[in-house]
C-alpha positions, 0 to 999 in steps of 0.5 A, spaced: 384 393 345 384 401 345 387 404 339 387 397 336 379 395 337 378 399 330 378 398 325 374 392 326 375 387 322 368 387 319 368 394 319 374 392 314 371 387 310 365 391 309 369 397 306 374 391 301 367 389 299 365 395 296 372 396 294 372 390 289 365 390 286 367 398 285 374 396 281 373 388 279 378 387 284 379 381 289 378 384 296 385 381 298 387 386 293 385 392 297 388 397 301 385 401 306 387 407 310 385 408 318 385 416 318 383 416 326 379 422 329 382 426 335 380 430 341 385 435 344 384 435 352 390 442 352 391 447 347 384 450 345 386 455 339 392 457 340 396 452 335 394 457 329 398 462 334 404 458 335 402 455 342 403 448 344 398 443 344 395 436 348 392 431 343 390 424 342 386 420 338 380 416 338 378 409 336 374 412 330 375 416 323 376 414 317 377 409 312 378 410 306 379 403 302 382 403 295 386 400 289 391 403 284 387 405 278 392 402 273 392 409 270 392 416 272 384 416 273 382 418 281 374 415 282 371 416 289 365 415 293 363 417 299 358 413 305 356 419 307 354 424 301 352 424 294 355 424 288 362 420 285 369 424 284 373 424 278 379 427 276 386 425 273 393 426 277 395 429 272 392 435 272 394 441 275 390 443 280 389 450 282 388 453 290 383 458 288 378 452 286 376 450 292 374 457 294 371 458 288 366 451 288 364 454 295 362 461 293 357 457 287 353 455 293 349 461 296 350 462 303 344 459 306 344 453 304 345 447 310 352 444 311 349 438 308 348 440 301 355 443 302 359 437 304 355 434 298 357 438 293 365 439 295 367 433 299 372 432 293 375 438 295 379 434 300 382 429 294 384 434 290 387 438 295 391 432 297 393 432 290 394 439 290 399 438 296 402 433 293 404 437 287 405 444 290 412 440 294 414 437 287 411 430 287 410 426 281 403 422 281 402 418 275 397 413 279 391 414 280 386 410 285 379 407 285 376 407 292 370 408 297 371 413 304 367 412 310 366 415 317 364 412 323 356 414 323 353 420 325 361 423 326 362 427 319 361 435 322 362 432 330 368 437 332 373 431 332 377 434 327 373 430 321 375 434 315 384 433 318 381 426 317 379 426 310 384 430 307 389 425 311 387 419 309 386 422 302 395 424 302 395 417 305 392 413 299 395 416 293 402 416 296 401 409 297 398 408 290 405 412 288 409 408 292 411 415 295 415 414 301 413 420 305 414 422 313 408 423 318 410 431 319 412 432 311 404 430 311 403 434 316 404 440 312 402 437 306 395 436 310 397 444 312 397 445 305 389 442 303 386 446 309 390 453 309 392 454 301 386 450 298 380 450 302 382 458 305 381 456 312 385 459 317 388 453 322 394 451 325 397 443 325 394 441 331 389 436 328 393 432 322 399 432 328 394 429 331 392 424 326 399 423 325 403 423 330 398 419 336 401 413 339 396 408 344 397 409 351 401 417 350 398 424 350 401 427 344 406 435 345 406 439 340 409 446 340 407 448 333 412 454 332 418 449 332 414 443 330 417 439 336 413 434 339 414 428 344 409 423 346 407 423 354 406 416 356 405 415 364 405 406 367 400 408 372 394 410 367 392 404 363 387 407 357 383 402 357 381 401 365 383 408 367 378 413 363 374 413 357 373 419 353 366 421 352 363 425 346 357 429 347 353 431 341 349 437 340 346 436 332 349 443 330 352 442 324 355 447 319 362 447 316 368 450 319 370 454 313 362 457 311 363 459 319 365 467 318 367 466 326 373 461 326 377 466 322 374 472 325 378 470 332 384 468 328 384 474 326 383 478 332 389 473 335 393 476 329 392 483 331 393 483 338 399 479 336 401 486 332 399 491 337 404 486 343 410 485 338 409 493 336 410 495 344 415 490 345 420 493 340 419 485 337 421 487 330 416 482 326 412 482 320 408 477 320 407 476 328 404 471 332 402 470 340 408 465 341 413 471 339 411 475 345 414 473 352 408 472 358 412 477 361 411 482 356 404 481 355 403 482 362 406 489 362 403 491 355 397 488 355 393 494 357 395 497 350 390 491 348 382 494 346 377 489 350 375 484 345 382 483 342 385 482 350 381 477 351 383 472 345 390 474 348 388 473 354 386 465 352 392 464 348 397 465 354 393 463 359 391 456 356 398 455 354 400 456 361 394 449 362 397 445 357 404 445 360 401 444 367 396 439 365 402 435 360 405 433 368 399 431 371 398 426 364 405 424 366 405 423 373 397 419 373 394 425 376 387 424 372 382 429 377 388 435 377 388 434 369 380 433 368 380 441 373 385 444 368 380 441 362 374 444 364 378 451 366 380 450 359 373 449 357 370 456 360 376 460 358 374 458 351 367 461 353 369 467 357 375 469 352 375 466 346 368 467 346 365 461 342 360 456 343 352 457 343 347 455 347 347 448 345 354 447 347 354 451 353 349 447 356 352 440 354 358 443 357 355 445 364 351 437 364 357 433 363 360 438 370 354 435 373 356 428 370 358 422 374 365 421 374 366 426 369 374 428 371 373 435 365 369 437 360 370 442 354 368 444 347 371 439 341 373 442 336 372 450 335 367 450 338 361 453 333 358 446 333 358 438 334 360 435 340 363 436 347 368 432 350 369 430 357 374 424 360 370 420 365 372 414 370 372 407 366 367 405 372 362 411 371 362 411 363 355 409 362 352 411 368 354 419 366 352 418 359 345 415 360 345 422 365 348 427 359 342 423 355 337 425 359 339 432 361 341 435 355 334 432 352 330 436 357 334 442 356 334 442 347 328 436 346 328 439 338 336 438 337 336 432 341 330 429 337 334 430 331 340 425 333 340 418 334 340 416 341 344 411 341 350 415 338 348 422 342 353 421 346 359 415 345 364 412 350 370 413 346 378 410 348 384 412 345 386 411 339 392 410 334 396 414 328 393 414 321 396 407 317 395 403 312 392 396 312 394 392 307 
């Protein structure tokens, strides 16, 4: 059960079919990558400033099944989007391309079109990853991606999935013995360097690191990181992780709004380190001691104060919440996560209407032990963590509510995915 419950088997013959009609394979011959997505209870915004993070995964994500080409040619389809990817490992891939593709778009295009137009970015910024830390590639592949329906654009860090199996398949194809944190920072790469978003490490730690049964610490100054597992709490019986969705979709790197309050972080990190006589050139918040920021934060104009203001706050959270997960105390976590959520609202100040009232229904939900905003909060879903026996009851009741507040949003998502009752999932593998 639990992190081992996908992928299904079916899910996995179904993508090893298209494979070998694709490549004029056998199915025993194709090989595919489980890149799972993740929910984050602690941590909210603060991994890009250097902050220690909760994470885990979920039991869904994305498969990307693939064989080696026999040369150097790369050819992908997606199950979601249009169109079919080539290119040749042998290229050189430039950083600039990904930014360059986006501005051909005009702005006001939907998400839709755009994740058509440029989910090969997330390839070829694979193999731009590869590349930049000297790797050689003289192997190509032919494969076929897929997420779990209706998840693609969700906030559960889909875009970290993608680019992780992607690093994933073309290592395997390359028989390149990589380690989990040398991807991590080659999926760093796709997302800081190729595609010019202004992330941390949380979501592809995550996606790598996670294990069944453990919550996943991550200090993401120092790269250390320890998984939490407590005897008391059995996945699978204790809680299930619910996701609410709201229908709001656009691209996290079209959002002027995640980078804005990256940057907002940045310059009170430069005002704070400044007062406090910390010689740094390029600072973050985690280079500041909470005693200091207690006594220079004043020096902070108002809407730079409140993102300070979330980052040592919440960091406080995560390392008070990573002892109730290990002592089993479920209820006093699900307080700190919902403290979370609404510091992300009053502080970091994200979110919309949708999201704030999918927030506030999942509060009232039966069982519900915390709720916040998944993912950056600009769009896709809430997560909450809910009593196991409860699980159906509150997603019936975040069903009905939401619909009543949003019926034209509601409308447009599938009722029977609008709101899913998760459990923990595993690492990103590949399954021969």
């Amino acid at each position: 059960m639990g992190g081992f419950s996908w992928p299904s088997q079916s899910e996995l013959n179904e993508v090893r079919e298209i494979v070998s009609k694709m490549a004029g394979r056998g199915t025993e011959e194709v090989r595919v990558v489980a890149s799972p997505y993740r929910i984050c209870p602690l941590g909210a915004h603060i991994d890009h400033q250097g902050g220690t993070v909760s994470a885990m995964t979920i039991n869904k994500g994305i498969l990307l099944g693939f064989v080696p080409s026999g040369d150097s040619q790369v050819v992908l389809r997606s199950g979601q989007f249009k169109g079919e990817v080539r290119f040749s490992v042998d290229e050189a891939q430039d950083s600039g391309h990904a930014n360059a593709m986006n501005n051909k778009i005009d702005a006001n295009d939907s998400s839709k079109i755009r994740d058509e137009c440029n989910w090969g970015n997330y390839p070829r910024g694979a193999l731009y990853a590869l590349q930049r830390k000297g790797n050689h590639l003289s192997q190509g592949l032919i494969g076929h991606i897929c997420g779990s329906e209706g998840l693609d654009c969700s906030g559960l860090s889909s875009s970290a999935a993608v680019g992780v199996a992607c690093l994933l398949a073309l290592e395997n194809a390359n028989n390149l013995m990589v380690t989990p944190e040398e991807n991590i920072e080659y999926d760093r790469l796709i997302e800081n360097e190729y595609l010019g978003l202004k992330n941390g490490i949380l979501d592809q730690s995550a996606i790598l690191l996670s294990k069944y049964g453990c919550l996943l610490c991550m200090n993401c100054k120092t790269k250390e990181h320890k998984l939490i597992k407590n005897e008391n709490i059995e996945p699978h019986t204790a809680y299930k992780i619910l996701l609410a969705f709201s229908g709001l979709k656009h691209a996290l790197t079209n959002n002027p709004g995640y980078n804005r309050r990256v940057s907002e972080c940045q310059e009170a990190a430069r005002i704070l380190t400044h007062a406090s006589g910390v010689g740094k050139v390029e600072p973050l918040l985690s280079d500041i001691e909470p005693e200091a920021y207690q006594r220079h934060k004043n020096k902070l104009q108002p809407n730079i104060a409140k993102r300070a203001e979330h980052y040592f706050s919440e960091n406080l959270r995560v390392n008070k919440g990573l002892e109730f997960w290990a002592s089993g105390n479920l209820e006093d976590l699900g307080r700190l996560i919902t403290a979370s959520g609404l510091s992300s609202i009053k502080n970091y100040e994200c979110g919309s209407e949708p999201l704030i009232q999918l927030y506030e229904i999942l509060l009232r939900a039966p069982g519900v032990f915390g709720a916040r905003f998944s993912g950056a909060g600009f769009r896709g879903c809430c997560l909450a963590l809910v009593d196991s026996n409860h699980a159906d009851e509150a997603a019936s009741f975040v069903r009905r509510e939401y619909r009543k507040l949003q019926p034209e949003l509601a409308s447009q998502l599938n009722q029977d995915s609008a709101v899913l009752i998760c459990e923990a999932g595993d690492c990103a593998r590949v399954i021969s």
